[in-house]
N, C-alpha and C positions, 0 to 999 in steps of 0.2 A: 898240720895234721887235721883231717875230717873231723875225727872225734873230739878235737879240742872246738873247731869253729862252731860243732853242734852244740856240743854242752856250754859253749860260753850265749849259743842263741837262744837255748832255751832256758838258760838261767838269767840273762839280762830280760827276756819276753816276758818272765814269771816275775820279774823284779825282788828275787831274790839274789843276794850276793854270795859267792859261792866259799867267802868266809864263814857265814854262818851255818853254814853244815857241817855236822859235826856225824856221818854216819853214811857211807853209800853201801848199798846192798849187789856186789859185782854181779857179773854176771858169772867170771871164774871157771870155765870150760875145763881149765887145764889143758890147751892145745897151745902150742909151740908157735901160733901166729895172731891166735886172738889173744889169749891172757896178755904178750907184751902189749898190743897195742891198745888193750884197756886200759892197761896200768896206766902207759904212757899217757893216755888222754885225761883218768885222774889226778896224775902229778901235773901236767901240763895249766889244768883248771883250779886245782883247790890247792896245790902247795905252792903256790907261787910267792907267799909273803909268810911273815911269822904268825901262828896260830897255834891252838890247841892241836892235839892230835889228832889228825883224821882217821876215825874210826873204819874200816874197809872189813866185811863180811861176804860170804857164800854161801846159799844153803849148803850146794854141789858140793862144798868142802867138809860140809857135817852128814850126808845121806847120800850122796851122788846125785846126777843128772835126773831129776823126774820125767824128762822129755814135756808131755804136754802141761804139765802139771806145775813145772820149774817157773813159772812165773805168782800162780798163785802160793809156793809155799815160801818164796822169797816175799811177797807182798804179806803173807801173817807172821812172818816173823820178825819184820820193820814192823808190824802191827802190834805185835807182844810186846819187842824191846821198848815201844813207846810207853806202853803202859806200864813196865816196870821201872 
């Protein structure tokens, strides 16, 4: 799967292990061919051995699609939850 070979390149290039994430922020369309194959590349990359729970969020799932905007308000609310 693409999305696996990405997310496992950019998480071995950043030398993080993808155990230690403990939170993805989807992207979560709600469309019938992206949503599975997010999923699929998340389970593919971070549930692959025993861990904590992986935490999986959307903004899209709390306000809808902002279109241009869907990236900044996914980036402050990874920004708040850190801070809380």
């Amino acid at each position: 799967d693409i999305q696996q070979m990405l997310l496992r390149s950019l998480y071995q290039e950043s030398k993080v292990a993808p155990e230690q994430v403990e939170y993805i922020e989807a992207h979560g369309t709600g469309t019938k061919v992206g949503d599975p194959q997010e999923v699929n590349g998340i389970v593919g990359v971070f549930c692959q051995s025993e861990r904590e729970p992986l935490l999986i969020g959307s903004t899209k799932s709390n306000m809808g699609h902002p279109e241009p905007a869907s990236g900044l308000a996914a980036l402050a609310k990874v920004v708040l939850s850190l801070e809380r």
